[in-house]
C-alpha positions as CSV (number, residue, x, y, z in Angstrom):
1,X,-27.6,10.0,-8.1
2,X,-30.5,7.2,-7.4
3,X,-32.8,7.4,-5.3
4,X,-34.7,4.9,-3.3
5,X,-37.6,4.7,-1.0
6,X,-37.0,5.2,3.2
7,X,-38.6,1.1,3.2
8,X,-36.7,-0.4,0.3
9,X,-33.5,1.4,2.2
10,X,-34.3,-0.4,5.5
11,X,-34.8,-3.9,3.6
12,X,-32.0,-4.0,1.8
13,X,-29.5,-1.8,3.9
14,X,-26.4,-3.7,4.0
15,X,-26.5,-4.3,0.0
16,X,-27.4,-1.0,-0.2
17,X,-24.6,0.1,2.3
18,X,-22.0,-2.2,0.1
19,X,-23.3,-1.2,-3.1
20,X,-22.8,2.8,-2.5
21,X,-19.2,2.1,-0.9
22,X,-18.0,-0.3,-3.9
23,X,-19.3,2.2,-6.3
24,X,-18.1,5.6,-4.9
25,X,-22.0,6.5,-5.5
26,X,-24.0,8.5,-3.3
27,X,-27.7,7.6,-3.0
28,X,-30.6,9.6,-2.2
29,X,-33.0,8.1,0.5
30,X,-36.8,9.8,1.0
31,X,-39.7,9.5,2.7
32,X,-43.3,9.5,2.7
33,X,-43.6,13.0,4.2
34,X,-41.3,14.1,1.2
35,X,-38.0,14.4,2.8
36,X,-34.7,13.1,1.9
37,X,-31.6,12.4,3.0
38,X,-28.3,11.4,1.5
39,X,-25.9,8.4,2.0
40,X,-22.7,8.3,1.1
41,X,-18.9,6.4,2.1
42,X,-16.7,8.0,4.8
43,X,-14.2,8.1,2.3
44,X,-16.3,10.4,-0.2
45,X,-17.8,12.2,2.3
46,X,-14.0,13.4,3.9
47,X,-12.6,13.7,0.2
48,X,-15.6,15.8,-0.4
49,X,-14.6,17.7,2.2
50,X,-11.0,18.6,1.2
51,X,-12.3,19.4,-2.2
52,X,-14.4,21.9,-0.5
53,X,-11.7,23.3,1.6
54,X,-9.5,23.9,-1.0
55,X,-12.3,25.4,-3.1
56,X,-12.9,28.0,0.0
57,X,-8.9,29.0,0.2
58,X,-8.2,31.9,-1.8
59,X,-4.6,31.2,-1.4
60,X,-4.8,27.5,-2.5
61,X,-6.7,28.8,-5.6
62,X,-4.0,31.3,-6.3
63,X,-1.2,28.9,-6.1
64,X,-3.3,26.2,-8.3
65,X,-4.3,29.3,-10.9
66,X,-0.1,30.2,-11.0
67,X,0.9,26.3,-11.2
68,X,-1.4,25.9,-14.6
69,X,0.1,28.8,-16.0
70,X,3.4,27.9,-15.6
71,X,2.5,24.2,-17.2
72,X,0.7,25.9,-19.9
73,X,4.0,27.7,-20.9
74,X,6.3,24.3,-20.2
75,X,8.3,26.5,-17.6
76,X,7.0,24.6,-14.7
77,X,8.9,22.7,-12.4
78,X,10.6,19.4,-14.1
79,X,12.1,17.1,-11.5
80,X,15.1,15.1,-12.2
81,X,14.6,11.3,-13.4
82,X,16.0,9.8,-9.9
83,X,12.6,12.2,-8.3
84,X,10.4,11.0,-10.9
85,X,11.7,7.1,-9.8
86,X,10.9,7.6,-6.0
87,X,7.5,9.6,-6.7
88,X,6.3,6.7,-8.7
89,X,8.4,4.4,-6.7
90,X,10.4,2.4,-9.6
């Protein structure tokens, strides 16, 4: 993650702003006194958000934990080729 200073942030903020959307990058602002804060897209913040849910489900982490099994033996589900076409949308 960069870092920058609270100043250079403020002087530069919208190709700062466009810089850390375009890049999916989150970048670390301080400040004199030592603190810090973070920014980061909307989109990466909420996407970082259902990674964290789903990392706080025990019952999602079950059923991901059983679905890697089951593709690590090849008995997993196999859709049929017509699925496959409107999944991928051919």
């Amino acid at each position: 993650m960069d870092t920058m200073s609270v100043n250079k942030f403020r002087d530069n903020l919208k190709s700062v702003v466009e810089q850390v959307i375009s890049r999916h990058e989150p970048l670390k602002v301080t400040r004199r006194a030592g603190e810090a804060f973070v920014v980061i897209s909307a989109d990466d913040w909420e996407r970082e958000q259902e990674t964290l849910h789903v990392l706080q489900s025990k019952e999602l982490m079950q059923q991901i934990s059983a679905s890697l099994e089951s593709h690590s033996r090849g008995d997993g589900y196999q859709p049929t080729d017509e699925q496959m076409d409107e999944i991928t949308g051919i």
